[in-house]
PQR file with spaces between the fields and no chain letter, atoms N, CA, C, O and H, PARSE charges and radii, in Angstrom:
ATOM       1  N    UNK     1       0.842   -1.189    0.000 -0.4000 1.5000
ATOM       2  CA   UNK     1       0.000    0.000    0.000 -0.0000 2.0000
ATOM       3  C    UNK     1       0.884    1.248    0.000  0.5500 1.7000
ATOM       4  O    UNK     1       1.818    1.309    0.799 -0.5500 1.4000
ATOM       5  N    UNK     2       0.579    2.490   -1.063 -0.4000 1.5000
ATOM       6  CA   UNK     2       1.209    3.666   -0.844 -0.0000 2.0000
ATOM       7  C    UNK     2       0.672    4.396   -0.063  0.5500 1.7000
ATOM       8  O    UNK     2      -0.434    4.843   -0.368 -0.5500 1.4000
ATOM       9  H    UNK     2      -0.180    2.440   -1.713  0.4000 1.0000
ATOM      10  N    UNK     3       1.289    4.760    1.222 -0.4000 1.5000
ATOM      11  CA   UNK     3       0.722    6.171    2.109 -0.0000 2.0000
ATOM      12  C    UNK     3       1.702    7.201    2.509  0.5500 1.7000
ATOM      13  O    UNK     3       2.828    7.034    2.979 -0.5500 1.4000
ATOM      14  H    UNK     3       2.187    4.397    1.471  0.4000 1.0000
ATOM      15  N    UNK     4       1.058    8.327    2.231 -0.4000 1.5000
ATOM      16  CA   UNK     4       2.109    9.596    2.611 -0.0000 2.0000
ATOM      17  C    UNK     4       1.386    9.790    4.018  0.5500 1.7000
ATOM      18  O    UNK     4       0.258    9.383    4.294 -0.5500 1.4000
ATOM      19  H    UNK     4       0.143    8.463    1.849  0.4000 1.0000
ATOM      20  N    UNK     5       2.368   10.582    4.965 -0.4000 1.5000
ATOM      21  CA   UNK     5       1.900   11.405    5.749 -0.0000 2.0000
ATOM      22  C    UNK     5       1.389   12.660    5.919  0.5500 1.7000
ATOM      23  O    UNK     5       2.485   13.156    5.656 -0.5500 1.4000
ATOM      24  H    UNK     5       3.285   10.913    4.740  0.4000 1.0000
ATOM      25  N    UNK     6       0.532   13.861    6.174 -0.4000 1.5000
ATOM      26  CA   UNK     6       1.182   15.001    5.919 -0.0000 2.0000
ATOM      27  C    UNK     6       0.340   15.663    4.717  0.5500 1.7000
ATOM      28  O    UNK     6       0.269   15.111    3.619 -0.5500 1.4000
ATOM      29  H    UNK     6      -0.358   13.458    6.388  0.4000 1.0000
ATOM      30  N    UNK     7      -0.366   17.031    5.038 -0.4000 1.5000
ATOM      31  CA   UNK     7      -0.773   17.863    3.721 -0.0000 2.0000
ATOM      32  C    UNK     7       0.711   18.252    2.985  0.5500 1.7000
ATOM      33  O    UNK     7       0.906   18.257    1.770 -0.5500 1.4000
ATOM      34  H    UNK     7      -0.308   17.480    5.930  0.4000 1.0000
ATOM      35  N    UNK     8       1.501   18.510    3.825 -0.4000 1.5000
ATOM      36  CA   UNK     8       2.339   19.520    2.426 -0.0000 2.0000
ATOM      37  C    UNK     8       3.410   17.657    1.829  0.5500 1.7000
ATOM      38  O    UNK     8       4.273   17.710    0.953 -0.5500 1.4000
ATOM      39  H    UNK     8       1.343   18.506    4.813  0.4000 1.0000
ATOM      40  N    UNK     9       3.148   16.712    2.332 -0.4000 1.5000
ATOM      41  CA   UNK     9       3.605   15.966    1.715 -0.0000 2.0000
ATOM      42  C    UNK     9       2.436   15.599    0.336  0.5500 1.7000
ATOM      43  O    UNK     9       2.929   15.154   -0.700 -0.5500 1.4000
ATOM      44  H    UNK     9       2.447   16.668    3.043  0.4000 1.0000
ATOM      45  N    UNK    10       1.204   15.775    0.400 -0.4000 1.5000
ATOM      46  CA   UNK    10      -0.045   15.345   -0.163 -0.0000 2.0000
ATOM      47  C    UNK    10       0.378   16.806   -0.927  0.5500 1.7000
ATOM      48  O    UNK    10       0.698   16.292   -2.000 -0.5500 1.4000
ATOM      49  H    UNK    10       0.803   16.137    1.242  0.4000 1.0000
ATOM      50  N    UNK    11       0.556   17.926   -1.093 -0.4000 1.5000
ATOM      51  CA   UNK    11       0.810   18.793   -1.897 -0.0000 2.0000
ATOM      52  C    UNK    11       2.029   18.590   -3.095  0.5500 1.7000
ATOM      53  O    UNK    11       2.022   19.001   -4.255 -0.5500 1.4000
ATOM      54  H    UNK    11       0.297   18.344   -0.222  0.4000 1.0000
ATOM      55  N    UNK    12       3.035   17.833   -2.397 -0.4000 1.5000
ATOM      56  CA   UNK    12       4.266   17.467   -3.314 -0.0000 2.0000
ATOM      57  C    UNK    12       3.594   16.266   -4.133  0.5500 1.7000
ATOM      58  O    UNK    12       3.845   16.198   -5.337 -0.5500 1.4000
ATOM      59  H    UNK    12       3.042   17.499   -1.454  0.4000 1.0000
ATOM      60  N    UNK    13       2.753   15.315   -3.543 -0.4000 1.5000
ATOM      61  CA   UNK    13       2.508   14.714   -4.824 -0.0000 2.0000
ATOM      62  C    UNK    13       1.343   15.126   -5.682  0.5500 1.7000
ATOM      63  O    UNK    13       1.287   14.456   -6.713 -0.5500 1.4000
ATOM      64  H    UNK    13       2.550   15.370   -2.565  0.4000 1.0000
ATOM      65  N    UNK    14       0.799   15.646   -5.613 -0.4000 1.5000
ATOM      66  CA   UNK    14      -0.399   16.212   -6.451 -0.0000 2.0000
ATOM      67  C    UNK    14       0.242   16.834   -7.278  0.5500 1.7000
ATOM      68  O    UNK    14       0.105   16.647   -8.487 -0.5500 1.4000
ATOM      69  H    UNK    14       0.844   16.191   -4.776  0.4000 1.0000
ATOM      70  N    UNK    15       1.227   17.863   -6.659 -0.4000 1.5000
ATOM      71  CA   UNK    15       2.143   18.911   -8.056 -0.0000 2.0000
ATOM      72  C    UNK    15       2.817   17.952   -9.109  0.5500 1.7000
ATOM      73  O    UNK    15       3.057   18.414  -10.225 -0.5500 1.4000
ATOM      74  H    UNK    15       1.339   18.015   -5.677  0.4000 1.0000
ATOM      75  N    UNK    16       3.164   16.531   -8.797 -0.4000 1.5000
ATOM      76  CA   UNK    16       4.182   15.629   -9.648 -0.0000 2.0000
ATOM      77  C    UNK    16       3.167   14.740  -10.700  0.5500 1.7000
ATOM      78  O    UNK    16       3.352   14.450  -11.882 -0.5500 1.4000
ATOM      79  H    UNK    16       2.970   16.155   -7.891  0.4000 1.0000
ATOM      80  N    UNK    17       1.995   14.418   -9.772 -0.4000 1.5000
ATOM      81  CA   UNK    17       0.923   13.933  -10.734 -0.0000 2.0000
ATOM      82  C    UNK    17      -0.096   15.285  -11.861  0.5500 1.7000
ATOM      83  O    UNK    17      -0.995   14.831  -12.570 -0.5500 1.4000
ATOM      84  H    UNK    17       1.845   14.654   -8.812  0.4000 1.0000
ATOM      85  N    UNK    18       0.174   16.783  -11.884 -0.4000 1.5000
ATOM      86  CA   UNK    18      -0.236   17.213  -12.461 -0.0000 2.0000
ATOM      87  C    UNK    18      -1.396   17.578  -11.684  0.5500 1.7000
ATOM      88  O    UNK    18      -2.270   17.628  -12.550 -0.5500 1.4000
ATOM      89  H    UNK    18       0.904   17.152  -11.308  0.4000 1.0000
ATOM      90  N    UNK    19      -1.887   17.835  -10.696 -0.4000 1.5000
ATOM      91  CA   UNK    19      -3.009   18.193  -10.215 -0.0000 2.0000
ATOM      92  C    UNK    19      -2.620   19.015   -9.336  0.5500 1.7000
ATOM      93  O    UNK    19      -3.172   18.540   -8.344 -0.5500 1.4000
ATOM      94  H    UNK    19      -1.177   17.794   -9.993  0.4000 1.0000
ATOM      95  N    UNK    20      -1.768   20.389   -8.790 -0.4000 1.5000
ATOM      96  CA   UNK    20      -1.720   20.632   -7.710 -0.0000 2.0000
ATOM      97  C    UNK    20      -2.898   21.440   -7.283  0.5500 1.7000
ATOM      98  O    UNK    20      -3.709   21.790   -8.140 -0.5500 1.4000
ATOM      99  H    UNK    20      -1.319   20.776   -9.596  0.4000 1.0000
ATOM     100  N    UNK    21      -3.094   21.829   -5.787 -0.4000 1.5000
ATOM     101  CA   UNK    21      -3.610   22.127   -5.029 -0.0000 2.0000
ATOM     102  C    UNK    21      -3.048   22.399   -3.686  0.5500 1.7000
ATOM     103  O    UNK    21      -2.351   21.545   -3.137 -0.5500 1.4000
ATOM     104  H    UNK    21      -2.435   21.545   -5.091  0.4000 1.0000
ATOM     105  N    UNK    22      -3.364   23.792   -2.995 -0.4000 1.5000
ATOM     106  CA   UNK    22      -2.889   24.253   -2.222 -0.0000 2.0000
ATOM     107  C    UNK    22      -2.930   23.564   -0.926  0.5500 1.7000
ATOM     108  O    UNK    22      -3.498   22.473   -0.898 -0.5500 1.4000
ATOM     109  H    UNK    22      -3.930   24.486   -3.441  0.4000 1.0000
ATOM     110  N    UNK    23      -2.427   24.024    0.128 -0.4000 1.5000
ATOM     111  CA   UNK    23      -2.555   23.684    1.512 -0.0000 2.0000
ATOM     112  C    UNK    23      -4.126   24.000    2.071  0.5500 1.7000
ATOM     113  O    UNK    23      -4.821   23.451    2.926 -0.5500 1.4000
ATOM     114  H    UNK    23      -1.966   24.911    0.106  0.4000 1.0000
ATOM     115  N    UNK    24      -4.284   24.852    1.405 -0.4000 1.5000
ATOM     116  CA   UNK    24      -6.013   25.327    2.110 -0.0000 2.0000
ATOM     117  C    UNK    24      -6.896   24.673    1.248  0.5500 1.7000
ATOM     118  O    UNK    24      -7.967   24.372    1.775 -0.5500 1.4000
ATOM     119  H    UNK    24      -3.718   25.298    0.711  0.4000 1.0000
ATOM     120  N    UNK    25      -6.724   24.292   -0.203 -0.4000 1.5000
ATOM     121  CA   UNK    25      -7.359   23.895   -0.939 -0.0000 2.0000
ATOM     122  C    UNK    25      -7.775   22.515   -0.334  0.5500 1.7000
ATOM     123  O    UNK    25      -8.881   21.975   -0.357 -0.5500 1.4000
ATOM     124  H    UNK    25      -5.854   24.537   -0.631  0.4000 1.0000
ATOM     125  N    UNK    26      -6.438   22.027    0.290 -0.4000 1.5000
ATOM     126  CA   UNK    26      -7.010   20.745    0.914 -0.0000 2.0000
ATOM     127  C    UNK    26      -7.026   20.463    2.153  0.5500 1.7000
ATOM     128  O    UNK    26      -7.163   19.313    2.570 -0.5500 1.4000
ATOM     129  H    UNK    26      -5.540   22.466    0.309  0.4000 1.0000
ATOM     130  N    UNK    27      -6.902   21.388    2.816 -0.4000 1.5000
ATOM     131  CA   UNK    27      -7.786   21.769    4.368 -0.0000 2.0000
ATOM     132  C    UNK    27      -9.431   21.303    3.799  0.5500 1.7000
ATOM     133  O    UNK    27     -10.168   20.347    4.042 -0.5500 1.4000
ATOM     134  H    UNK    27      -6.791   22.322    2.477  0.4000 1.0000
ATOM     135  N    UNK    28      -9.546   22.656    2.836 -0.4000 1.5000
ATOM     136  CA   UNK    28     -11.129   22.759    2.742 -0.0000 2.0000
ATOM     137  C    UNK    28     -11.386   21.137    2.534  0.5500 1.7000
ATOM     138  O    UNK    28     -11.843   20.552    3.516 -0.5500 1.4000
ATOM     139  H    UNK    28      -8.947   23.432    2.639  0.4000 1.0000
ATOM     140  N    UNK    29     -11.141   20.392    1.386 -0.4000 1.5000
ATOM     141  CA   UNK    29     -11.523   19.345    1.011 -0.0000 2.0000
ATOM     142  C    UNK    29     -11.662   18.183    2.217  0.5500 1.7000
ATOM     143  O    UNK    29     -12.443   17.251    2.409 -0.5500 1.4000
ATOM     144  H    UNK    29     -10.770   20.867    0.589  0.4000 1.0000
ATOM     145  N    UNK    30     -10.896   18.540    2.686 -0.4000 1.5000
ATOM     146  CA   UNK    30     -10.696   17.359    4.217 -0.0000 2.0000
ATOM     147  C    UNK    30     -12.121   17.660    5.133  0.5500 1.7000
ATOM     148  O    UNK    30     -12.935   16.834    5.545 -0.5500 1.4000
ATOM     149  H    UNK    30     -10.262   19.297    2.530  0.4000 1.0000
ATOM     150  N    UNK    31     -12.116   18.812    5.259 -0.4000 1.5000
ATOM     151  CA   UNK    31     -12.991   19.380    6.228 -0.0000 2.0000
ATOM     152  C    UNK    31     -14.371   19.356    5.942  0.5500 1.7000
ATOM     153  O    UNK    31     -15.185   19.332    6.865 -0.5500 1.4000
ATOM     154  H    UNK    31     -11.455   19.484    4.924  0.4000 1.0000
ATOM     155  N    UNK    32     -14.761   19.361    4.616 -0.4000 1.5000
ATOM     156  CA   UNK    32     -15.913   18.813    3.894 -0.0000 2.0000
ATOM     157  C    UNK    32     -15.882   17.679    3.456  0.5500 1.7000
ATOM     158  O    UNK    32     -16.928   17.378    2.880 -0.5500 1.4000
ATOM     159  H    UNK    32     -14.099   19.380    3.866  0.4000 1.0000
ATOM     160  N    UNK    33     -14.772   16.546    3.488 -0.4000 1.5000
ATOM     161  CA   UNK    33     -15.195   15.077    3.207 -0.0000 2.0000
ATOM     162  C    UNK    33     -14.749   15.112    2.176  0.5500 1.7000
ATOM     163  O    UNK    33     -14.716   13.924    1.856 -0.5500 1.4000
ATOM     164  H    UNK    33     -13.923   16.791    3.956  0.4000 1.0000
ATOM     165  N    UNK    34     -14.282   15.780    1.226 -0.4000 1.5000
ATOM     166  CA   UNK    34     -14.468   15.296    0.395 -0.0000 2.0000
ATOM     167  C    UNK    34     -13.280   14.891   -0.989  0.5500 1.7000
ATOM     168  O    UNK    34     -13.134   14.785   -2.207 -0.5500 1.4000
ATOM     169  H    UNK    34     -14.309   16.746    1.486  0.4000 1.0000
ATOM     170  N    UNK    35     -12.649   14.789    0.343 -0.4000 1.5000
ATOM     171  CA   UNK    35     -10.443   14.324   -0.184 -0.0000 2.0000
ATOM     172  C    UNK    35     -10.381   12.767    0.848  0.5500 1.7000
ATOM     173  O    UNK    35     -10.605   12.751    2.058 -0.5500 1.4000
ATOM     174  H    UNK    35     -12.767   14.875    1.332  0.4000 1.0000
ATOM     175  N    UNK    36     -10.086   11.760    0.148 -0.4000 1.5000
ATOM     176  CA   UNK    36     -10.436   10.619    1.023 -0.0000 2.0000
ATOM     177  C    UNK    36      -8.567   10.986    1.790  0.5500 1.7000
ATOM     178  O    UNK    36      -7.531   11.483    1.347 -0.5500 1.4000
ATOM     179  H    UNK    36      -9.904   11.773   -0.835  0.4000 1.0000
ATOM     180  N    UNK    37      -9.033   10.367    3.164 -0.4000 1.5000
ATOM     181  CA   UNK    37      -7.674   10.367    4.034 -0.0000 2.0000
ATOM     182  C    UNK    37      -8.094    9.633    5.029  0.5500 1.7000
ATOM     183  O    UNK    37      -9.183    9.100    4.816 -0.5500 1.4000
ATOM     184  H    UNK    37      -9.874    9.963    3.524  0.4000 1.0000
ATOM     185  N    UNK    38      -7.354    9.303    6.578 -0.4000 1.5000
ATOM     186  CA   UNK    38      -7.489    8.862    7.644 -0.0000 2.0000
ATOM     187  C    UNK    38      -7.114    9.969    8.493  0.5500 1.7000
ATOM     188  O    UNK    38      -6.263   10.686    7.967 -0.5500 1.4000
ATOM     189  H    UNK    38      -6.469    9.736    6.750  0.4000 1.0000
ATOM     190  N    UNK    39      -7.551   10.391    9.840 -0.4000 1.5000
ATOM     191  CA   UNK    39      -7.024   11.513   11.004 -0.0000 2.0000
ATOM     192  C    UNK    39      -6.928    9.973   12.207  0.5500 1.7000
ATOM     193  O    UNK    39      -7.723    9.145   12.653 -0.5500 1.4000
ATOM     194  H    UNK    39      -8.243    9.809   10.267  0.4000 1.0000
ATOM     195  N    UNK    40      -5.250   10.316   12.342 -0.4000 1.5000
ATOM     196  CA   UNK    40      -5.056    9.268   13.224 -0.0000 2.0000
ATOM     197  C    UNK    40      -4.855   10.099   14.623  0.5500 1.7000
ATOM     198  O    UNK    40      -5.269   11.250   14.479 -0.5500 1.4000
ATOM     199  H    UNK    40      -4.605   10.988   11.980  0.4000 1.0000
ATOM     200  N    UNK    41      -4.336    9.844   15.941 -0.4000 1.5000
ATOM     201  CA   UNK    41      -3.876   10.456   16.396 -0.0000 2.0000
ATOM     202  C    UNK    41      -3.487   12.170   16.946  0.5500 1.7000
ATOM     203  O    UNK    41      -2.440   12.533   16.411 -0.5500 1.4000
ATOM     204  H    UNK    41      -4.000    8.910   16.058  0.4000 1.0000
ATOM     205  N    UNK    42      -3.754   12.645   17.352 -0.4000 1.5000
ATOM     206  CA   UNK    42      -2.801   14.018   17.088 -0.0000 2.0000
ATOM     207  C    UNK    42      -2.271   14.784   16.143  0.5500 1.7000
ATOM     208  O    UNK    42      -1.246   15.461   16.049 -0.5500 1.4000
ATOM     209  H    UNK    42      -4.604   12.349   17.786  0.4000 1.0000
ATOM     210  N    UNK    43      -3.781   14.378   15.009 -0.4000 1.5000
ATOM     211  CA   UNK    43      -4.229   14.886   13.975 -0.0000 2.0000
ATOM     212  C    UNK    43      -3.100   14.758   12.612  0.5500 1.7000
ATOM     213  O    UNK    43      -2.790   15.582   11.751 -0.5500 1.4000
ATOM     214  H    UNK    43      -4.613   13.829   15.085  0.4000 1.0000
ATOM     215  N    UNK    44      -2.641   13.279   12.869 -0.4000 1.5000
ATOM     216  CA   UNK    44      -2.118   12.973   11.752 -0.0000 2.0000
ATOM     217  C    UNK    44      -3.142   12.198   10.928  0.5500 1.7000
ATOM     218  O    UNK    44      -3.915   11.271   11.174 -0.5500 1.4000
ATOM     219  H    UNK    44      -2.893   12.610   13.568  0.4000 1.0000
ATOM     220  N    UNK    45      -2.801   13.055    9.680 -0.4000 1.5000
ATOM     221  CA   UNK    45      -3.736   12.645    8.214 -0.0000 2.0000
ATOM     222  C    UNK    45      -2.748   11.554    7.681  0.5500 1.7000
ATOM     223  O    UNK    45      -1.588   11.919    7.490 -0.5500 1.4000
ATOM     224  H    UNK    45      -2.173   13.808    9.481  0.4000 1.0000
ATOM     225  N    UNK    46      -2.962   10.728    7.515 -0.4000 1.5000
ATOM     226  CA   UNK    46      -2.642    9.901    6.112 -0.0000 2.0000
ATOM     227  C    UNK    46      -3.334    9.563    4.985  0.5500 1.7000
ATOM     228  O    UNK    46      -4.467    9.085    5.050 -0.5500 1.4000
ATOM     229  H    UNK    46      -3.904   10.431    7.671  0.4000 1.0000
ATOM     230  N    UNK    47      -2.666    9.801    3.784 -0.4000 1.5000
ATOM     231  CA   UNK    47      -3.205    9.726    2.540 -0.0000 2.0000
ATOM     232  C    UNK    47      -2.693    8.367    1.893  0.5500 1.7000
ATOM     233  O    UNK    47      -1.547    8.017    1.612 -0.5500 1.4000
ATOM     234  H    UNK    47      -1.746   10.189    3.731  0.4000 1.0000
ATOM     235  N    UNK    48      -3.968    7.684    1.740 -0.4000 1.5000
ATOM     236  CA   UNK    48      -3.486    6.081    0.558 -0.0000 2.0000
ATOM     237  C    UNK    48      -3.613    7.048   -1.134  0.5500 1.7000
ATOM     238  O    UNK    48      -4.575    7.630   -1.636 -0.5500 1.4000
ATOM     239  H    UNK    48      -4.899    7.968    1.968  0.4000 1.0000
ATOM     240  N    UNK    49      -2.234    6.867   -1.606 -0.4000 1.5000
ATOM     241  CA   UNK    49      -2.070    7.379   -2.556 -0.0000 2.0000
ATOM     242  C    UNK    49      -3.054    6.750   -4.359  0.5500 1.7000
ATOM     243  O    UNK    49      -3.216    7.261   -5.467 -0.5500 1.4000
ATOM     244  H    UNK    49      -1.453    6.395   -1.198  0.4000 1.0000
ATOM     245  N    UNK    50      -3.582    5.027   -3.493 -0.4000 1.5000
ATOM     246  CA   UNK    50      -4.356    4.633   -4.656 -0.0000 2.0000
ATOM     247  C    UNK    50      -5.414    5.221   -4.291  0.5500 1.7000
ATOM     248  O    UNK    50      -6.156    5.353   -5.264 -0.5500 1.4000
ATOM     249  H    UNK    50      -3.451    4.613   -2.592  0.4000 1.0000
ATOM     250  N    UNK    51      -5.709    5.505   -3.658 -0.4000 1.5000
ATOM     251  CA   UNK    51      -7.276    6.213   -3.297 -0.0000 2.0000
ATOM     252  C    UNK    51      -6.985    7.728   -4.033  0.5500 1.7000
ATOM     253  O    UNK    51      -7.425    7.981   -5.155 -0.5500 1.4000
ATOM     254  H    UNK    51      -5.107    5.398   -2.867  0.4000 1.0000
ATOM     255  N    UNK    52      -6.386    8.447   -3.441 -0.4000 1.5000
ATOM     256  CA   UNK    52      -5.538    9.981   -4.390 -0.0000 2.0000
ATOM     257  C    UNK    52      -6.135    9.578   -5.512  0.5500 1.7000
ATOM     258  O    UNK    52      -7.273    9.867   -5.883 -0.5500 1.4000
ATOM     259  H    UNK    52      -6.028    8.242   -2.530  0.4000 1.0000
ATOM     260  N    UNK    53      -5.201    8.780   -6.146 -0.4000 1.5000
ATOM     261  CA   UNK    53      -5.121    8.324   -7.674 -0.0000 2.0000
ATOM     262  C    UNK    53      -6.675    8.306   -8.476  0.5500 1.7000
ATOM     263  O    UNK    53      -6.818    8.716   -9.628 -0.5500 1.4000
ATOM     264  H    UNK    53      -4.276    8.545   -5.845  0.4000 1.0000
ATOM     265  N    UNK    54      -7.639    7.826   -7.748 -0.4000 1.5000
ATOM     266  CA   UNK    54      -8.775    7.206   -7.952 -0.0000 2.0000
ATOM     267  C    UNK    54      -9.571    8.801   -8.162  0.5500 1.7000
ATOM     268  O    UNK    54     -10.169    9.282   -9.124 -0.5500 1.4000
ATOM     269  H    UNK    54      -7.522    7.492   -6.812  0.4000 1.0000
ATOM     270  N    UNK    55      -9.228    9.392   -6.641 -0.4000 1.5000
ATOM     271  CA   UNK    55     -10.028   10.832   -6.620 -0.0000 2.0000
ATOM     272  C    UNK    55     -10.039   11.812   -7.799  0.5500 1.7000
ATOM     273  O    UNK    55     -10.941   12.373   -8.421 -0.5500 1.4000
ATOM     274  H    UNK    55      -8.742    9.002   -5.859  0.4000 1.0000
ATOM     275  N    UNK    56      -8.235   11.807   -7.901 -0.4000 1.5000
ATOM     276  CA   UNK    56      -7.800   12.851   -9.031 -0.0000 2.0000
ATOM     277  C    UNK    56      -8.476   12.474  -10.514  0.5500 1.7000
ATOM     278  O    UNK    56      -8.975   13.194  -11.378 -0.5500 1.4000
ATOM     279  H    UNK    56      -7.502   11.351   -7.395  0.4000 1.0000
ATOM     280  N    UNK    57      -8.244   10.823  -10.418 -0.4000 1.5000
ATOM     281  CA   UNK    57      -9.407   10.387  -12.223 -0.0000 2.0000
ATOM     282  C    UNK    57     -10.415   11.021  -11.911  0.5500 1.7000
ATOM     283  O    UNK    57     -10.454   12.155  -12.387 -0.5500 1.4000
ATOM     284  H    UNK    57      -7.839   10.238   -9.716  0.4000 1.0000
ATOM     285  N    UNK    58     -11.790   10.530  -10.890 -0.4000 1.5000
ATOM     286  CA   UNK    58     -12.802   10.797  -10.643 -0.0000 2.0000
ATOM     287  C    UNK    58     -12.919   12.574  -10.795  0.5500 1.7000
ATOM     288  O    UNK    58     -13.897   13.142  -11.280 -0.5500 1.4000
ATOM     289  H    UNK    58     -11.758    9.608  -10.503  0.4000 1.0000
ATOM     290  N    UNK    59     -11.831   13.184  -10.326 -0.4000 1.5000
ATOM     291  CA   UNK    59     -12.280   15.099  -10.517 -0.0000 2.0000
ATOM     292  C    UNK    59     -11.746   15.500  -11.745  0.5500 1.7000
ATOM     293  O    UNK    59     -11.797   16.666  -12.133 -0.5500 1.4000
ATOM     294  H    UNK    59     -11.037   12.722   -9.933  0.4000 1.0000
ATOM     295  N    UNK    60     -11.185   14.491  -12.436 -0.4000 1.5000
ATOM     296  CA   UNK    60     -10.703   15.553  -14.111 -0.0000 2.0000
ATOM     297  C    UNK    60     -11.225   14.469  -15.128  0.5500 1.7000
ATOM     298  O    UNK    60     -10.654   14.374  -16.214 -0.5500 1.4000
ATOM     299  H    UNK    60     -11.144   13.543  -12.120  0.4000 1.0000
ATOM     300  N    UNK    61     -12.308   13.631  -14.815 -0.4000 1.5000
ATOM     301  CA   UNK    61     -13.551   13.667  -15.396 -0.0000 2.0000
ATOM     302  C    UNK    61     -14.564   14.268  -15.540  0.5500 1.7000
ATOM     303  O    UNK    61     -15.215   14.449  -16.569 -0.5500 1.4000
ATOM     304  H    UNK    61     -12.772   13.707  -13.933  0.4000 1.0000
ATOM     305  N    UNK    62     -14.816   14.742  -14.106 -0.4000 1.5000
ATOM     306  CA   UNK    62     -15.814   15.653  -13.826 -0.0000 2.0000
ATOM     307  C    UNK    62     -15.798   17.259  -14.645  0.5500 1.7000
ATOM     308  O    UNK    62     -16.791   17.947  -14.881 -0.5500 1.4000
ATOM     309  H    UNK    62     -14.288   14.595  -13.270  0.4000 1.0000
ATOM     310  N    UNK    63     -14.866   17.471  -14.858 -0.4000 1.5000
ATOM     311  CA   UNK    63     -14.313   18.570  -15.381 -0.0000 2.0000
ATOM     312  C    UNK    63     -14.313   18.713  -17.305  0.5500 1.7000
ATOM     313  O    UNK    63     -14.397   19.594  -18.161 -0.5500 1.4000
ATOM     314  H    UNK    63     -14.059   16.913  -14.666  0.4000 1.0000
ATOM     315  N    UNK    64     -14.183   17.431  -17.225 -0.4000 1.5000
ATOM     316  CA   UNK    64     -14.114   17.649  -19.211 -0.0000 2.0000
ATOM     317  C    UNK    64     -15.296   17.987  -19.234  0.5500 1.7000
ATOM     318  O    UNK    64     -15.837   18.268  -20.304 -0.5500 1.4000
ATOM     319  H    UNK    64     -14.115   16.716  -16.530  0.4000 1.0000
């Protein structure tokens, strides 16, 4: 399984896959549901990067 830790780590890969998005951009998304992640602990996020993968198809479909 791929998992990052971390928004500004979740920012470095979005910029490499062609999708970036800011730090607040994905505050907001978290905070409305609607960026899949886990809040473990002491508000560590982890991101499964096949799930990412899945989201980013799913929103630049939505978009054509």
């Amino acid at each position: 399984m791929r998992r990052i830790q971390g928004i500004s780590k979740l920012t470095s890969y979005l910029k490499a896959v062609n999708y970036p998005l800011t730090e607040k951009e994905i505050h907001d998304l978290i905070e409305n549901k609607k960026l899949p992640h886990k809040k473990l602990v002491n508000n560590i996020i982890i991101f499964d990067l096949d799930q990412i993968d899945w989201w980013i198809n799913h929103n630049r479909t939505k978009e054509l």
